[in-house]
N, C-alpha and C positions, 0 to 999 in steps of 0.2 A: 492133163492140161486144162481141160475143160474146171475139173475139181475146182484148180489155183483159180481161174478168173471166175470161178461165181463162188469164192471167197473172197476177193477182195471187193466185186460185188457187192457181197452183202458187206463188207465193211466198210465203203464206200457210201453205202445205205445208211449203215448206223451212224455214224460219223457227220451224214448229213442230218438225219433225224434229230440227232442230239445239237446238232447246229439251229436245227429249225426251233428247239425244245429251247434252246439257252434264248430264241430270240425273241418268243411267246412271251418269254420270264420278262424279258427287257419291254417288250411291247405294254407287257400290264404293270411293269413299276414303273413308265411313262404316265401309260393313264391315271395312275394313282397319283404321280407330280403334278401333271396338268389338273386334275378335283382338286388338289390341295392350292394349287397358283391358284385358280379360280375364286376358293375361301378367301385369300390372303388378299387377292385381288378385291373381293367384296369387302371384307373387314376395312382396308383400305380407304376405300370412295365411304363408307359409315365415318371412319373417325374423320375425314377430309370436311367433308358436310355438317359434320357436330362441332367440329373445329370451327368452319367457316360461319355456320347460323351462331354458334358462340359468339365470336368474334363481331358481328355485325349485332347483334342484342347486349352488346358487354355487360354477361350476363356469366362470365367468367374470371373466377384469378387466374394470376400468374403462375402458380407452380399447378393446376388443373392442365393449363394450356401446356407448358410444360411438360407434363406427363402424358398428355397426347402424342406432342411433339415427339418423342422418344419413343414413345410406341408407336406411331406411325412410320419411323424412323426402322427402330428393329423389325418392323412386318415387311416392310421393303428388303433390307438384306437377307432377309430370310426368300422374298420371295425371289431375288438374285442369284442366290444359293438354289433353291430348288429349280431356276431355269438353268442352271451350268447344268445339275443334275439331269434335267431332262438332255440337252445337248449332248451331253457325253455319252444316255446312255442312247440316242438317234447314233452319233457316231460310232457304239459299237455297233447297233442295230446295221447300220452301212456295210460296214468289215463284215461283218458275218452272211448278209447278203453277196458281198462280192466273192467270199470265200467258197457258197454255194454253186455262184454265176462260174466262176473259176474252173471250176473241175473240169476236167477234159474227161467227154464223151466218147465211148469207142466204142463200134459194135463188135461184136464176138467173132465174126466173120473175118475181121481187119486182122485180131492177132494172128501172128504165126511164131513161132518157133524154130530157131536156125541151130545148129550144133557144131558146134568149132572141137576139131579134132586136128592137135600135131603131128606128123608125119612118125615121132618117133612111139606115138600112141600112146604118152603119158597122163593123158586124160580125155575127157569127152565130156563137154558142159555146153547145156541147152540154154538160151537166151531170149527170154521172150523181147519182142520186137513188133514194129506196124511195117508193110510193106514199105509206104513213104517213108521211113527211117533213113539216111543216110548212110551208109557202111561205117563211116568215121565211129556214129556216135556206138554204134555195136559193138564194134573193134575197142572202144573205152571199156563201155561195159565189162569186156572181156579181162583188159587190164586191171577192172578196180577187183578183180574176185583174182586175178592171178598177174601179181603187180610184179614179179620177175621177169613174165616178157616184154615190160615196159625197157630192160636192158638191151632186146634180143631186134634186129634188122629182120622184121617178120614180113612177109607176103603171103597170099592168103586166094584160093580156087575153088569154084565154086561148080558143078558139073563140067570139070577140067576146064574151067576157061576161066581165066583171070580177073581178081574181082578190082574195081576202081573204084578207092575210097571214096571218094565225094559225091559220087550217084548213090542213087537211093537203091536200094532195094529190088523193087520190083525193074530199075532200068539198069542193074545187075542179071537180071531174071534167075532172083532166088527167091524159091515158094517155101510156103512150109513145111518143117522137117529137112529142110538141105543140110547135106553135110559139109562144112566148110575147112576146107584142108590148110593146116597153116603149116607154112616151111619158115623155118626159122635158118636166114641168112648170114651165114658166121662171118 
């Protein structure tokens, strides 16, 4: 038991790590967007001011100014283009933080292990679980690995005393390792 949770543990680890790894990627191809807006940003306010001391010395043709014009023109959608760029990749940068924040914490102590056994003994399957679990959501569990006695009027005892689906667990008083007997109601 111990094995299975500090395997997923560790893959819970790596999973974040590699989350953390993909968000570093994103963090330095932002910095790289924002040097380059910066450039585009300065090129910018250069040809604006050459434009305008032009303009005011009319000390320029028509197709100069022109070709200003179109160049300042294209360094703007470019630098349009690279702020979506940065924006989308702060919003993966977001997702993948929340995806970290997300995870649900649980210390090793919490888990327990319950064992659902039918009266007729055709199996015995361990279910890992937190005490505040619900019985319901257990009782699923059970269904989704053995979907035939979703047909079956099952009730369900737990050191012979009757379990009540919608309490939890521990206000069941089932610890780790219980065996939970299930009679299937024809």
């Amino acid at each position: 038991m111990k094995d299975i949770i500090d395997k997923t543990k560790q893959n819970n680890l790596k999973e974040i790590n590699i989350l953390k790894d993909e968000c570093d990627k994103y963090k330095n191809e932002c910095n790289k967007l924002k040097s380059e807006n910066n450039k585009l940003n300065s090129e910018i306010y250069k040809l604006n001011k050459i434009i305008t001391g032009m303009n005011n010395n009319n000390q320029i043709d028509n197709n100069t100014l022109k070709n200003l014009k179109d160049e300042n023109n294209n360094l703007k959608i470019q630098l349009m283009s690279k702020e979506n760029e940065i924006n989308n990749l702060k919003n993966q940068m977001n997702q993948i933080n929340n995806n970290i924040k997300d995870e649900p914490k649980y210390n090793f102590n919490d888990v327990l292990v319950v064992y659902f056994k039918p009266t007729d003994g055709s199996f015995t399957q361990g279910i890992k679980c937190l005490a505040t679990d619900r019985f319901f959501e257990i009782e699923e569990r059970l269904y989704q690995i053995y979907d035939e006695l979703r047909d079956t009027n099952n009730t369900f005892t737990a050191n012979a005393t009757p379990i009540l689906r919608f309490k939890r667990l521990n206000e069941n008083k089932i610890k780790d390792g219980d065996v939970i007997q299930l009679f299937k109601l024809e």
